[in-house]
C-alpha positions as CSV (number, residue, x, y, z in Angstrom):
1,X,-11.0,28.2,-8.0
2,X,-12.5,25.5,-6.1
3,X,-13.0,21.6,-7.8
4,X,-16.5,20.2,-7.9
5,X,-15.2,16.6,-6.7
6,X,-12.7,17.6,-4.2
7,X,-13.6,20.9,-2.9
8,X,-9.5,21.9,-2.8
9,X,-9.3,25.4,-4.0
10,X,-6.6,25.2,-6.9
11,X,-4.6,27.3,-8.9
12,X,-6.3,27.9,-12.4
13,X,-3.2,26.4,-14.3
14,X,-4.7,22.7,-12.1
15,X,-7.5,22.8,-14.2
16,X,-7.8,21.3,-18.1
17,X,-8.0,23.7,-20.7
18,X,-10.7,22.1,-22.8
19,X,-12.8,19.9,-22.9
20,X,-12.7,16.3,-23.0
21,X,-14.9,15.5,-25.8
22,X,-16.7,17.0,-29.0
23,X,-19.7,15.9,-27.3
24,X,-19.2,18.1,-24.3
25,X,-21.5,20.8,-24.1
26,X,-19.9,22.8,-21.7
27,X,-17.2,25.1,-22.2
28,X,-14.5,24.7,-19.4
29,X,-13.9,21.8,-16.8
30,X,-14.7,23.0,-13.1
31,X,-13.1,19.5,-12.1
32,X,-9.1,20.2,-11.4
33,X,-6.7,17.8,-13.2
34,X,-6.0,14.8,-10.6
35,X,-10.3,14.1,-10.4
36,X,-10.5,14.4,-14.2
37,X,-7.9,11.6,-14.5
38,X,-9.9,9.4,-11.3
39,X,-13.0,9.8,-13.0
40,X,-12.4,8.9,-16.6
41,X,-10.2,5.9,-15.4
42,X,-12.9,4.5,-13.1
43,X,-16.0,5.5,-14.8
44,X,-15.4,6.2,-18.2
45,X,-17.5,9.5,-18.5
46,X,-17.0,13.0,-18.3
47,X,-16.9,14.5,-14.9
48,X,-18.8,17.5,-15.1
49,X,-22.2,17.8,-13.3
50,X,-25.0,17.3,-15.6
51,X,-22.8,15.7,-18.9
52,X,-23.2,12.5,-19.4
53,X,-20.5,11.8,-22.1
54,X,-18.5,8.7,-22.3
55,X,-15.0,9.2,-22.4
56,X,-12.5,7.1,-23.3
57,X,-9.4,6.5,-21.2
58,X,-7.1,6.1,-23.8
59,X,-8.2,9.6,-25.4
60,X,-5.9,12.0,-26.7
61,X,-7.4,15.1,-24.2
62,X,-7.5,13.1,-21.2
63,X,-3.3,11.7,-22.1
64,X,-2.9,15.5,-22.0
65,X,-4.6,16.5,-18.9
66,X,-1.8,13.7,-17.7
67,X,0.8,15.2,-19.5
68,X,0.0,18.8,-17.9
69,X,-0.3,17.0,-14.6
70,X,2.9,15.4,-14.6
71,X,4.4,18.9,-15.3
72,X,2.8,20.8,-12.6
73,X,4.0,17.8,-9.7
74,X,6.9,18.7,-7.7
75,X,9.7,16.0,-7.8
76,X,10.5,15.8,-3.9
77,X,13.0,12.9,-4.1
78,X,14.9,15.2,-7.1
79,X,15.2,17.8,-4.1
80,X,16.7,15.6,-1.6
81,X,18.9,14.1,-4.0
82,X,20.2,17.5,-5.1
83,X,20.5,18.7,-1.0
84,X,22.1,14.8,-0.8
85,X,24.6,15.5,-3.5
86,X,25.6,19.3,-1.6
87,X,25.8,17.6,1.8
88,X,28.3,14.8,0.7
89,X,30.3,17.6,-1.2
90,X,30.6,19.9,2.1
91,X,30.8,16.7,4.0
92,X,34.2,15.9,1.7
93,X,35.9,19.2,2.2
94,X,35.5,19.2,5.9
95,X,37.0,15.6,6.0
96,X,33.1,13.8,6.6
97,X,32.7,15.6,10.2
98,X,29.3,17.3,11.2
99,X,26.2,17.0,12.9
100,X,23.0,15.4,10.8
101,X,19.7,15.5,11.9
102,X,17.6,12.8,10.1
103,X,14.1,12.6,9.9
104,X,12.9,8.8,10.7
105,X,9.1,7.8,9.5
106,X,7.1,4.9,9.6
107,X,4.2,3.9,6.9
108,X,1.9,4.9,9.6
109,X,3.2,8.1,9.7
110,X,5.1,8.3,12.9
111,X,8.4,10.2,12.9
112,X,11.6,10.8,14.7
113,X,14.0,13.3,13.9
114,X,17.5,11.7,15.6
115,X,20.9,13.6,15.3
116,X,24.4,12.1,14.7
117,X,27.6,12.6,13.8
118,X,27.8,12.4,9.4
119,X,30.9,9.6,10.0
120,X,28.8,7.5,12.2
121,X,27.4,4.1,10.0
122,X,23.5,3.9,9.5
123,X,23.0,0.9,12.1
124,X,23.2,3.7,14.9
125,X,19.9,4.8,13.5
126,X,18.6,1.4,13.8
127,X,19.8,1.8,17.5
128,X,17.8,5.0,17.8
129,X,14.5,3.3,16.1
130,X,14.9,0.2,18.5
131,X,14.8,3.0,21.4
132,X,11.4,4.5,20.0
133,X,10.1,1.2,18.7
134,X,11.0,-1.1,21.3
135,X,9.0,-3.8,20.1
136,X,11.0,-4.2,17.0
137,X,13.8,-6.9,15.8
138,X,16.7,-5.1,14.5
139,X,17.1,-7.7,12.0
140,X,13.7,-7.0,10.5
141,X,14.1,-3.3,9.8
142,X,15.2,-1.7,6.8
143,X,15.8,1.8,6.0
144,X,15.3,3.5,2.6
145,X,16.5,6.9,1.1
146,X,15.5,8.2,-2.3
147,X,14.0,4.1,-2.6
148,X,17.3,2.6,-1.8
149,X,18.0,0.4,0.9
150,X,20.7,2.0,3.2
151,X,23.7,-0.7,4.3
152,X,24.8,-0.8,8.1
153,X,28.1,-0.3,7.3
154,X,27.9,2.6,5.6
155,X,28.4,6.0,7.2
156,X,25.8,8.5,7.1
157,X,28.0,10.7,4.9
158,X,28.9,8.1,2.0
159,X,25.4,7.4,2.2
160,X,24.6,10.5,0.6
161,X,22.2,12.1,3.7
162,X,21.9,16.0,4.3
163,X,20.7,17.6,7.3
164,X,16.8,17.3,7.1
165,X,16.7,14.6,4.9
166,X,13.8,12.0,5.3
167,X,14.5,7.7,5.6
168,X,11.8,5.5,5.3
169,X,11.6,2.9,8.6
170,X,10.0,-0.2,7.5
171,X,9.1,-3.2,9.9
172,X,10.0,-6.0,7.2
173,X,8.4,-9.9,8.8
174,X,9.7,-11.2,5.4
175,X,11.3,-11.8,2.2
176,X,10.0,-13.5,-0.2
177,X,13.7,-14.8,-1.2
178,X,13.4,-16.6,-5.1
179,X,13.2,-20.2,-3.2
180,X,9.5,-19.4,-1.9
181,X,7.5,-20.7,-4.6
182,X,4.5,-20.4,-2.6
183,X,3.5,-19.2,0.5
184,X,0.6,-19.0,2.7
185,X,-0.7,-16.1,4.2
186,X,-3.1,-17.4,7.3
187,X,-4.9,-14.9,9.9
188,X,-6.3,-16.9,12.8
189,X,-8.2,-16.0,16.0
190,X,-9.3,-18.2,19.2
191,X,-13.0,-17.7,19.1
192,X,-14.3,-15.0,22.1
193,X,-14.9,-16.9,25.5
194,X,-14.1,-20.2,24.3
195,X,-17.3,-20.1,21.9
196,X,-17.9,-19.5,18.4
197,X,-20.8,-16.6,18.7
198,X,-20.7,-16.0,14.7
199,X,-18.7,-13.5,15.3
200,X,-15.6,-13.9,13.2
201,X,-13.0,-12.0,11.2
202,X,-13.5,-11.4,7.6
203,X,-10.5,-11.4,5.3
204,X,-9.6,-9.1,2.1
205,X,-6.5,-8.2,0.1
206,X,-6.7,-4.6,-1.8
207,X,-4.6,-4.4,-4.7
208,X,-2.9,-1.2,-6.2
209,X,-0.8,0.2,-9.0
210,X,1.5,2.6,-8.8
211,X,4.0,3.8,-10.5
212,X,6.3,6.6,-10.6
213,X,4.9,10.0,-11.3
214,X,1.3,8.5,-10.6
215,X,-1.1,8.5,-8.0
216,X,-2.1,5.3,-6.4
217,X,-4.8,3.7,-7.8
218,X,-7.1,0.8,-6.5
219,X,-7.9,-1.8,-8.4
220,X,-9.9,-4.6,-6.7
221,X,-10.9,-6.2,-3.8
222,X,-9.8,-10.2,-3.2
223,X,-12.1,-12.1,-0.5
224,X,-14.4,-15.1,0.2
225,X,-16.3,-14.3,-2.5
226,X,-14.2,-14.5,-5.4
227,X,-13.8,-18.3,-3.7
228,X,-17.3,-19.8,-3.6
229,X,-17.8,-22.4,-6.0
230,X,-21.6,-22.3,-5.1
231,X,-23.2,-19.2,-7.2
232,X,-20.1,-17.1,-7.3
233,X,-21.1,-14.3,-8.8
234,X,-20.4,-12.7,-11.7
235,X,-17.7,-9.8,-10.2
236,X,-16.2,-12.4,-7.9
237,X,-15.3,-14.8,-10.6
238,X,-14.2,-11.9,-13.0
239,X,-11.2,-11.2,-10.2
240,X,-10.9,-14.5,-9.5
241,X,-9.9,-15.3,-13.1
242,X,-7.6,-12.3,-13.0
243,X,-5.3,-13.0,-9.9
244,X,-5.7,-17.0,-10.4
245,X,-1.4,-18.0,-10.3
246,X,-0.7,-14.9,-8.5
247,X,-2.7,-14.6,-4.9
248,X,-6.0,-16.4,-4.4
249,X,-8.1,-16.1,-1.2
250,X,-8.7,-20.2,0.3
251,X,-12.2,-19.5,1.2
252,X,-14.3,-19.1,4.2
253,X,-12.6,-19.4,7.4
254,X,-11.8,-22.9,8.7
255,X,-13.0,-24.2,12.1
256,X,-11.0,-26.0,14.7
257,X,-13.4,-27.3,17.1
258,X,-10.1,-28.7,18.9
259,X,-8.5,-25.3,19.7
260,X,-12.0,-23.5,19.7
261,X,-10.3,-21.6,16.9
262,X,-10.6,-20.3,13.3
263,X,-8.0,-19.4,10.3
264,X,-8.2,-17.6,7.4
265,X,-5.5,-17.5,4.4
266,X,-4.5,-16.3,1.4
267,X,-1.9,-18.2,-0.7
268,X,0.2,-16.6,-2.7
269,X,2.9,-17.2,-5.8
270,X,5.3,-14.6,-5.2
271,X,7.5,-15.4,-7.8
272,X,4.8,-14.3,-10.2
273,X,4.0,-11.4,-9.3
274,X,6.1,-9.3,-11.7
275,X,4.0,-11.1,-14.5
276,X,0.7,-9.4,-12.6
277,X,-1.9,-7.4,-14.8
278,X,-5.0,-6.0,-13.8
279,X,-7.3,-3.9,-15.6
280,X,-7.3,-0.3,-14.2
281,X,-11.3,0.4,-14.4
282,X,-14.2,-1.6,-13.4
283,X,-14.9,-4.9,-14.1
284,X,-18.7,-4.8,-15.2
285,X,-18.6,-2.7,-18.2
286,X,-15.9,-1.7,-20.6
287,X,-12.4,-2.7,-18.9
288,X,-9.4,-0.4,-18.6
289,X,-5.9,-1.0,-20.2
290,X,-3.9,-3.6,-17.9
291,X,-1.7,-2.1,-15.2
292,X,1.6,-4.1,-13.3
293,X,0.1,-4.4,-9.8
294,X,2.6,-3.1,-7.0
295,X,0.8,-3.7,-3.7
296,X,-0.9,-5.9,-1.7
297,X,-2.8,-5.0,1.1
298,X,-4.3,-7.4,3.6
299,X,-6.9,-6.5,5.9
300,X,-9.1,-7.8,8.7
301,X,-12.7,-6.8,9.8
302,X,-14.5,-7.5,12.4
303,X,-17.9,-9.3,11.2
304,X,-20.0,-7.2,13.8
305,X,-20.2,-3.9,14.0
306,X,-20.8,-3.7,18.2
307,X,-17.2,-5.6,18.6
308,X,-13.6,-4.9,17.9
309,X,-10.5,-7.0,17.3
310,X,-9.3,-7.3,21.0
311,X,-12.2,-9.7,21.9
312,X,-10.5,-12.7,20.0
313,X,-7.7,-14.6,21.5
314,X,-4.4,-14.4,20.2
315,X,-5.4,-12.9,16.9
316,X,-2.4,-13.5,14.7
317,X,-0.7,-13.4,11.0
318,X,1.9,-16.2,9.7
319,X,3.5,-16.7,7.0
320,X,3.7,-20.3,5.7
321,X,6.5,-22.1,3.1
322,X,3.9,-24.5,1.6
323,X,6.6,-26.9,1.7
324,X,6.6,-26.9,5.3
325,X,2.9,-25.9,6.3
326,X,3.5,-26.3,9.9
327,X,6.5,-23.9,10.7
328,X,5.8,-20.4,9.9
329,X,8.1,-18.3,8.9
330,X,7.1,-15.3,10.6
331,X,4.4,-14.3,12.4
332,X,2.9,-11.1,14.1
333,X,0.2,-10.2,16.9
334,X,-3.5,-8.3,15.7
335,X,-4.4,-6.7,19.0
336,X,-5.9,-3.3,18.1
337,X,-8.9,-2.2,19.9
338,X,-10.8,-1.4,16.4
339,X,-13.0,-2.7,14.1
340,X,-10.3,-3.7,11.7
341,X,-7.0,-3.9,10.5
342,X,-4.4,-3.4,7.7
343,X,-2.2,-5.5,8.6
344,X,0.7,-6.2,6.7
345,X,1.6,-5.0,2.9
346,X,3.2,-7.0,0.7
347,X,5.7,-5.0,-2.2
348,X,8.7,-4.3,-3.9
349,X,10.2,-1.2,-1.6
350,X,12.0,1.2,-4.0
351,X,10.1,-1.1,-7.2
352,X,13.0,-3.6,-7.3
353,X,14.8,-6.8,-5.6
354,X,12.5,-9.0,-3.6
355,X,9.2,-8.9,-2.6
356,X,8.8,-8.5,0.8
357,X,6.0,-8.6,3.7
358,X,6.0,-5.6,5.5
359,X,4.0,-4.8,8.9
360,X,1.7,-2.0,8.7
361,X,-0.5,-2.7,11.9
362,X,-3.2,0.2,10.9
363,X,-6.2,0.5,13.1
364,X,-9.7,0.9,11.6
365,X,-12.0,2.7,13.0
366,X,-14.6,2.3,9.9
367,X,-14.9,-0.1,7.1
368,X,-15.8,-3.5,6.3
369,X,-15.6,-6.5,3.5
370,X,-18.8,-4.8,2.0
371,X,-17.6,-1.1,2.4
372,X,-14.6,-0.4,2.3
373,X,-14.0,3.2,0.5
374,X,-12.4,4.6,3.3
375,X,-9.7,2.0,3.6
376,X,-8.7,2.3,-0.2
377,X,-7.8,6.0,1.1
378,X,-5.4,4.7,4.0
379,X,-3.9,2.5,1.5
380,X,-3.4,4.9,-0.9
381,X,-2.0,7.2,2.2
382,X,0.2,4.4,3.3
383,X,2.1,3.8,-0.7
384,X,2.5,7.6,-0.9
385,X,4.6,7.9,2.6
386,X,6.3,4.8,1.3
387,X,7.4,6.4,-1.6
388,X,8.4,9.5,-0.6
């Protein structure tokens, strides 16, 4: 049977049973489980063509369409674990020798599958990501497997891995260790042949929640606009309110007329972050419960359309202590030829220890600050390899 928002063909048992209100005139949902849940949660309303009943999210059908949900999804990391668990055991009796072939992927989706011996210690496949991704620091990469980190010194046996297995490459440009109060995240650009042509790159961070056993889901959209003091407007100043002591965009770009230049930043408490609420539905209108916010995406646009981010000179990211504004603490190159950019996620790999900035480096092909539905998809994309 095929859903009326996604078009995916799905087995009947994806679908609710009944329907989500007394007030629903229909008899059965044609919308399978996952939209119904997306739907309510943004839009408060029934999803079915034609009924226009409001629905509340915190309704008792809609907690069991969830409830059915969560029993139909397939724990994949409960799989590896369990192959984990029989590898170390044959690894044991065999005295920890054996061939492992191990599955390396990026957020972007790029893999490697590398083979070594089950004794050998997980910095060899650091060595073998430094030979794909020569680009890379070994210092800066981490690797995770069921969303822990895996130490260098271990071997690839006591780390638990089986033959198959996946381990998460991430490109880490920084910690965000307890000291780092507050930290600056600036994008700049040299303007295009020396002049400033109003053409410039706009500046957004996409927040998200998501926890275990749930989908991604977006929450809002932090630019220049939550910023203006002169007739901000009424959505702006909503989200402003809402991520004010957690991450705040500085405003519209800043000029150096000096360096023929421009900057754009974002500061950030990172130290607050696990206190971060958001509601989960829209902000005109009734608001959603609060949900713990778990990623941070910044992104860069290109503010015309017939231009891509190449054109600029030395676009860059770094990340500033505000206690020493001129030394960054990291920094990265934006040379894609596209119309935008997510550049660099900031989270909690695995949901614990320290925040950390991570690269991402995704080209856009489509999107901007005003539309930017398609991105929220690659985002979502992007959470789900990183927690798989």
């Amino acid at each position: 049977m095929e859903c009326q928002l996604c078009h995916k063909k799905k087995l009947t048992s994806e679908y609710p049973s009944n329907p989500l209100s007394e007030a629903c005139e229909h008899h059965h949902l044609l919308v399978c489980l996952r939209c119904v849940i997306k739907e309510v949660e943004d839009n408060y309303q029934c999803p079915v063509d034609g009924c226009s009943t409001m629905i509340d999210a915190d309704t008792t059908p809609l907690w069991e369409c969830k409830a059915k949900l969560k029993q139909l999804t397939f724990d994949y990391s409960d799989r590896e674990r369990a192959q984990a668990d029989e590898a170390a055991a044959a690894a044991s009796a065999s005295g920890g020798a054996g061939l492992l072939k191990v599955n390396l992927t990026t957020l972007l989706g790029e893999s490697l599958v590398v083979e070594l011996d089950s004794s050998q210690p997980v910095d060899k496949l650091k060595d073998r990501v430094l030979q794909q991704w020569k680009d890379r620091s070994k210092n800066k990469i981490k690797l995770l497997f069921n969303g822990e980190e895996l130490s260098d010194s271990q071997s690839l046996a006591s780390a638990r891995l089986s033959s198959g297995c996946r381990v998460q490459v991430l490109f880490v440009l920084q910690e965000l260790t307890p000291d780092l109060t507050e930290v600056r995240m600036c994008m700049s650009w040299g303007w295009p042949g020396g002049k400033d042509h109003y053409n410039y790159l706009d500046t957004a961070c996409f927040t998200f929640s998501a926890l275990p056993g749930s989908a991604p889901k977006f929450l809002h959209c932090i630019d220049f606009r939550t910023q203006r003091q002169q007739g901000r407007h009424e959505i702006g100043a909503a989200i402003s309110r809402i991520y004010d002591d957690f991450v705040r965009h500085d405003g519209e770009s800043r000029k150096s007329m000096q360096d023929r230049s421009s900057e754009s930043s974002f500061t950030v408490w990172p130290q607050n972050l696990d206190r971060l609420r958001a509601p989960s539905g829209k902000i005109r209108g009734p608001r959603g419960p609060l949900v713990p916010v778990t990623h941070l995406f910044f992104v860069v646009f290109t503010f015309r359309d017939d231009t891509n981010i190449s054109v600029f000179r030395n676009p860059q990211l770094k990340v500033f202590d505000q206690r020493d504004p001129q030394t960054p603490l990291c920094s990265t190159n934006l040379n894609p030829r596209a119309k935008g950019l997510i550049v660099c996620l900031l989270s909690k790999p695995g949901g614990h220890g320290a925040w950390q900035v991570t690269d991402v480096g995704q080209p856009l092909a489509e999107g901007s600050i005003r539309e930017y539905k398609s991105v929220r998809q690659i985002c979502a994309d992007i959470i789900d390899r990183q927690r798989l």
